[in-house]
N, C-alpha and C positions, 0 to 999 in steps of 0.2 A: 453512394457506392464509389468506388476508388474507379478514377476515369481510364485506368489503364489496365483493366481487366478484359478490356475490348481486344487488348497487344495480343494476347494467350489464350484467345477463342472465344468469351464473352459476351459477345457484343449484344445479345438482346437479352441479358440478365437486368431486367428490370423490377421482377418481381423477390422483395423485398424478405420475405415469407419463406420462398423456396432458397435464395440463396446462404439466407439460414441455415438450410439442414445442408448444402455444401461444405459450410464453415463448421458447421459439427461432427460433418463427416469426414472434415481433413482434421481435426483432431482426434477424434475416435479412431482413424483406420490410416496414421500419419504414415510417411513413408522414412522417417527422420524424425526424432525428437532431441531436443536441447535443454538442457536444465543448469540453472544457477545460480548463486547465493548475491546479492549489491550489497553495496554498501550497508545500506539499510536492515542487511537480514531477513531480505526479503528472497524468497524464492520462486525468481523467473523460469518462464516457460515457452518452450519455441517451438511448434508443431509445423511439417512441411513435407503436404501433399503434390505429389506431380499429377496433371492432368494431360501431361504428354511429355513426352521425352526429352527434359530438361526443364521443361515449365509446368509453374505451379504454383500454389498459395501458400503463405508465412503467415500461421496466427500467433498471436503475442499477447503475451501475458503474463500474470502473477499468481499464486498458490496462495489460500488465505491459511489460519490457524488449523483448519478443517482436512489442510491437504486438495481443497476442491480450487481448481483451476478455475481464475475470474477474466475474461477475455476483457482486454483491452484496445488492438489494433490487427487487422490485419496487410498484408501487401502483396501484389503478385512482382513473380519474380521469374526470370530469364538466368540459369546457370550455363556459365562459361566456359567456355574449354581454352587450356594451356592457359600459359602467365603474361600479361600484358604488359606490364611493365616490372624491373624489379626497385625501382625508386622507392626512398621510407614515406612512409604512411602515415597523415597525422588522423585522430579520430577525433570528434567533439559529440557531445549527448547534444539532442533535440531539447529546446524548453519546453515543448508544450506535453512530448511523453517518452517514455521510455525505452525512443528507436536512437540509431545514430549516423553522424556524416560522414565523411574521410575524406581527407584531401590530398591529392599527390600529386607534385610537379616532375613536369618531365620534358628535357631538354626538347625532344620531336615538337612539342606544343606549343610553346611560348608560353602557357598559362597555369595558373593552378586549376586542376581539375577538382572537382568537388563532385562527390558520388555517395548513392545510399548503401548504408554497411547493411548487407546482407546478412553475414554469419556474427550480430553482435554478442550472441552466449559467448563462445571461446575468448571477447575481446574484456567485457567485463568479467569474466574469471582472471582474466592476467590482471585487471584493476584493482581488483577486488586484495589479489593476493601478493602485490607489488611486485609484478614479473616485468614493467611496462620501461622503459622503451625494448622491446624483443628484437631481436638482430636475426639477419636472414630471411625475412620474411618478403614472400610476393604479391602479387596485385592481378585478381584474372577480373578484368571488367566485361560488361552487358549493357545491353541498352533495350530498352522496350519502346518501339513507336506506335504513333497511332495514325501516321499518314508520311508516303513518302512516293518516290516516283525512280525510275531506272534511264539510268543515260547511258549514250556509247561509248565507249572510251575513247579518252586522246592518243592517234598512231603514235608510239615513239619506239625507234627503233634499240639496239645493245647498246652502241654506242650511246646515245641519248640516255640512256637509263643507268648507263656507267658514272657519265658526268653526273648527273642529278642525288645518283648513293655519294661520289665525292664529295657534291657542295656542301650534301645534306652534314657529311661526314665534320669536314672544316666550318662549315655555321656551327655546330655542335659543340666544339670543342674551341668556340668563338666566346657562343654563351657563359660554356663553364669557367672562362677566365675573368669575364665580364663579371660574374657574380659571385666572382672572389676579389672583385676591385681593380680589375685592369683597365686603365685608360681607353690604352691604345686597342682593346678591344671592344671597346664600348664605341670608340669613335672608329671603329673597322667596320661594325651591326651596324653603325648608324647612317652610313656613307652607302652600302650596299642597301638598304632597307629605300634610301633617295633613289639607287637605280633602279631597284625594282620600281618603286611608283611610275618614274618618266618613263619604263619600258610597258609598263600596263596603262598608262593613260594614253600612249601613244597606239596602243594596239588597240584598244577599247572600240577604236573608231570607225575600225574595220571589222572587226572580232568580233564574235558570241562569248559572253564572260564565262562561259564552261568550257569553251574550247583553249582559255589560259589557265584558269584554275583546275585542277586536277583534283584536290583534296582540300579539304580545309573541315574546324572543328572548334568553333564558337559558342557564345553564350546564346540561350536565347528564351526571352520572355523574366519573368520579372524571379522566378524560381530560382535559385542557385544550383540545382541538380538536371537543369536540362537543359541539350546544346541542339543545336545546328549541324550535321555534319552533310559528308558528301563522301567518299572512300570508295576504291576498288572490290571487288567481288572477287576474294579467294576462294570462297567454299561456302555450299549452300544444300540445304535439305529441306523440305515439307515434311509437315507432321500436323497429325490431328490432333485435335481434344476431347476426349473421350467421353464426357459427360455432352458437347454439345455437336460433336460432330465436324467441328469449322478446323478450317484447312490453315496450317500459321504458315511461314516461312522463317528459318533462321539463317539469317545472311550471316558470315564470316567476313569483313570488312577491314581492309588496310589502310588506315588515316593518320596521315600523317608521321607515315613509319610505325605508328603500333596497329594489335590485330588485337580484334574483339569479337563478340557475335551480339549480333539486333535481330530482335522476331518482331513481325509484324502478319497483322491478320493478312490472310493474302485477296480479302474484300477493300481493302487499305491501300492496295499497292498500285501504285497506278506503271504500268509495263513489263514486262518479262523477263524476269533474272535469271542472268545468265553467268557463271564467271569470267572474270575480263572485263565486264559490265561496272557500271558504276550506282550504286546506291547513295540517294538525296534525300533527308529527311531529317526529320526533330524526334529527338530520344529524351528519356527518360534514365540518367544514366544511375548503373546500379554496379558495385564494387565485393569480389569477396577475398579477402587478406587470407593467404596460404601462411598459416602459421606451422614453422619448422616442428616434424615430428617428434620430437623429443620434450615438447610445450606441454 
């Protein structure tokens, strides 16, 4: 069974047999279906049930000669509110079946993020029908965890938080010269990147390393779709799941200058979320591309 069905209320779905007739019952009674022709001529199929308000299960699959749906995969998933970033979107097929990745850099980061495409029907219809590269399109990301914990946040006052939107502002537009070939701001990142070390190695020694880092949003484990983060607490709700009763939480998280949402079982969560609060844990990150209405 897929280890992160525990994120979306799961957790004591062991039994192989019943969760069967879940899985037929999210495509029998879908709340959402997707249909589509690959390459191949083949006609894929995307059924997705909520079992509480935003989360839910993606079965996957293909249509035979018969018209009878042959299930292949399925994935639980975490839907996102608002646009997290508007950066272009690269997408790549899985080798081993028929799901897909996406990647997207984004100055806030330093890295390329790499995330699971949620909505792949709409993205292999534009493949299919040579629509691709599509312009205007956005990026609402999620994350699904399966163990995290709540810190207090670092006091910083207007001021303090005026300078830090500035730095952030001129590192930003530091990077984007850098990676159109500017020297002088490669050796500008590179000079400040030395002070920040000597100022955190020199505080380390006194300091709790949470009480300097605030945020941060890393790789983590051998997976290329799951990170480390740490982020503030803009918005938060509880919700249940309705088949097993268990109680999730979806945190709304600021990392890094972007916002996303994470649910995690709230048997998982070690302290009390609060907003203001900071949220620490490893995600499972998951992507879905707002393709412009007229697509």
């Amino acid at each position: 069974m897929h280890k992160y069905l525990r994120a979306i209320g799961f957790s004591e779905m062991n039994d192989r047999a019943k969760f069967k007739e879940i899985l037929t019952d999210a495509i029998m009674t879908a709340d959402r279906r997707a249909y589509t022709m690959n390459s191949e001529n083949v006609m894929l199929g995307e059924f997705c049930k909520d079992f509480a308000d935003g989360l839910g299960i993606a079965v996957c699959g293909e249509f035979d000669e018969e018209d009878k749906f042959i299930y292949e995969y399925y994935y639980p998933y975490l839907r996102g509110d608002g646009i997290t970033t508007r950066e272009d979107v690269s997408v790549e097929r899985h080798a081993a079946r028929d799901s897909y990745a996406g990647v997207v850099e984004d100055v806030n980061m330093g890295i390329s993020m790499i995330f699971y495409l949620q909505n792949m029907i709409p993205y292999v219809n534009a493949q299919v029908s040579g629509r691709l590269p599509i312009q205007g399109t956005t990026l609402t990301m999620s994350g699904l965890s399966l163990g995290g914990s709540i810190l207090l946040p670092i006091h910083v006052d207007e001021e303090q938080k005026d300078q830090i939107r500035r730095r952030t502002i001129a590192r930003n537009k530091l990077i984007e010269e850098a990676r159109k070939g500017s020297e002088e701001a490669m050796e500008t990142l590179t000079l400040e990147d030395m002070d920040t070390y000597t100022s955190i190695n020199s505080r380390i020694r006194r300091e709790d390393v949470f009480s300097i880092v605030d945020t941060f949003f890393m790789p983590y484990g051998m997976e290329c779709d799951q990170y480390s983060v740490m982020g503030e607490i803009v918005g938060m709700r509880l919700v249940t799941n309705r088949v097993t009763g268990e109680k999730i939480y979806i945190l709304t998280i600021c990392c890094n200058e972007l916002t996303f949402d994470v649910c995690i079982n709230i048997i998982d969560l070690l302290g009390e979320p609060q907003v203001g609060r900071r949220f620490k844990g490893t995600i499972w990150l998951q992507g879905y591309v707002n393709f412009p209405d007229n697509m």
